[in-house]
Phi, psi and omega in degrees: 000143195258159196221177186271103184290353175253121156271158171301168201280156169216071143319158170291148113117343180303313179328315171298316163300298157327290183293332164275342171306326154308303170291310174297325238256297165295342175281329190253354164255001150300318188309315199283343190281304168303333163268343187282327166309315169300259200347282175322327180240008194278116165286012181237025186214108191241140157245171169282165177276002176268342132000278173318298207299341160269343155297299192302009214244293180289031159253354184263312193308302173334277213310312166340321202260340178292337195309327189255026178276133149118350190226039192243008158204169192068200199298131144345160217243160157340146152289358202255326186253336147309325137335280161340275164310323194262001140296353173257331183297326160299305186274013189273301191295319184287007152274337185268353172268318180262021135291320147307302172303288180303349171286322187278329181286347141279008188269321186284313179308305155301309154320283159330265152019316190265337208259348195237339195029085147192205212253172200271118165341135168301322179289298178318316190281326173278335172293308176322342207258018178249348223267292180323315177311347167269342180301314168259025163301300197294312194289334156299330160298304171285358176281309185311300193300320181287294167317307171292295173318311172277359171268312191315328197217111171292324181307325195292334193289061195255158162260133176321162194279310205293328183097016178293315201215161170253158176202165176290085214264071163229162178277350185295295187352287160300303182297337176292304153327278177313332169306296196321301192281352171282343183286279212299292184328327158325280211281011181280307186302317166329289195296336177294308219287302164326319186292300172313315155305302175276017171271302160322310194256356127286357158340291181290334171293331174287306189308337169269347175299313176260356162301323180299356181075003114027081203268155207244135190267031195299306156326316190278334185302297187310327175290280199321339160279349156281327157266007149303312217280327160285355179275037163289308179312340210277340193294287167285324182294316173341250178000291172328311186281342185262007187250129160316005206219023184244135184284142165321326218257312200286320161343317187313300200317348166296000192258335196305318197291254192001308166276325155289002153289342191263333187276290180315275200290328172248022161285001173309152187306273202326315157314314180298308181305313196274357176268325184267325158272061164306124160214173194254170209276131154298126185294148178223208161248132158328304196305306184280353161296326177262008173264341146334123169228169015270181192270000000 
């Protein structure tokens, strides 16, 4: 089996590095696992379904980057399973950006709909309810594209000098990413901005919605906008992963989204209660689960 003739740097202190890189890289894909299971089996805990679709996209980004655990110092992994991975390593930020994006975009359908009170296009509810399909739309495309560019020239095919992930080392592989995830996170922020206006300007109908108790996906608005604010990164890791001159210790950072996506999103009051007052979940339909608020 041919392996990879470029090892990773064997700087002091990479070993240390590594291993935390692991460990953080795993504590936020447990987290993420553990909530999607409450959720899933809990009857006192319902989400939308694009909910789902962002948690599972940054529990695959988690996995995506654990794949080279155990070949990430010393002799280099298969070129075939370096490859791999690093066609999933490439397709990782533009999937957890147009997961993040169809979340805010049923987050604004809803929104509007309560703040305007009235009901929701037939068109709107059917196309929304078409929107998770991008996801492995998007992530096939950029897995393909990285893959295909790296099988054509094997050399190109590396594990990084930190020795966390392997990649492809040409420029489409990343500027194709980065196209991607700068399209939607553009237009994930747009459309927040927008949210944020009519939000502002319906301000006392929300205050009244919610002294009635009402449930209002308002909350839910609000996390997404802290985790916009980290999907900056997502922007710069495109970049990040393709450069040689970034150390094992700042590489951590690539750990920030997952865990603040795992934080936000699965601390919530109801999740904790339905972790601690365990009941199993009443059969119900997929349909009235993503049709559920609260977010």
């Amino acid at each position: 089996m041919q392996r990879l003739t470029r090892a990773s740097s064997s700087a002091p202190g990479l070993p240390v590095a590594v291993v935390t890189f692991d460990v953080l890289q795993s504590v936020a894909l447990f987290i993420l696992v553990v909530v999607l299971l409450v959720v899933l089996l809990s009857h006192t805990v319902s989400r939308i379904r694009t909910w789902f679709c962002l948690l599972i996209s940054f529990a695959l980004y988690c996995v995506s980057f654990l794949l080279l655990a155990g070949h990430q110092t010393g002799p280099g992994p298969s070129v075939g399973w370096c490859a791999f991975q690093a066609g999933l390593i490439h397709a990782a930020p533009p999937l957890v950006a147009v997961a993040s994006f169809i979340f805010v975009v049923e987050l604004y359908i809803r929104l509007t709909a309560v703040t305007l009170s009235r009901k929701v296009n037939d068109n709107i509810i059917y196309w929304s309810s078409k929107m998770p399909w991008a996801l492995p739309l998007v992530h096939s495309m950029a897995f393909w594209v990285a893959l295909l560019i790296g099988l054509a020239d094997t050399r190109t095919i590396e594990r990084h000098p930190s020795g966390l992930y392997c990649r492809i080392n040409q420029p489409v592989p990343p500027i194709f990413s980065g196209a991607l995830v700068v399209l939607f996170a553009g237009l994930m922020v747009i459309l927040e901005v927008y949210t944020a206006i009519h939000l502002y300007r319906q301000r006392m109908l929300i205050k009244w919605i919610d002294s009635q108790k009402t449930e209002f996906p308002l909350q839910a608005f609000i996390r997404m906008g802290v985790v916009t604010i980290l999907g900056s990164f997502a922007i710069a890791m495109v970049f990040i992963l393709n450069k040689g001159s970034v150390g094992g210790s700042l590489l951590n950072i690539l750990t920030a989204m997952p865990f603040a996506v795992a934080l936000v999103f699965g601390f919530q009051k109801d999740i904790l209660i339905a972790l601690v007052c365990w009941r199993k979940r009443k059969p119900e339909s997929y349909k009235k689960l993503a049709s559920t608020l609260p977010i």
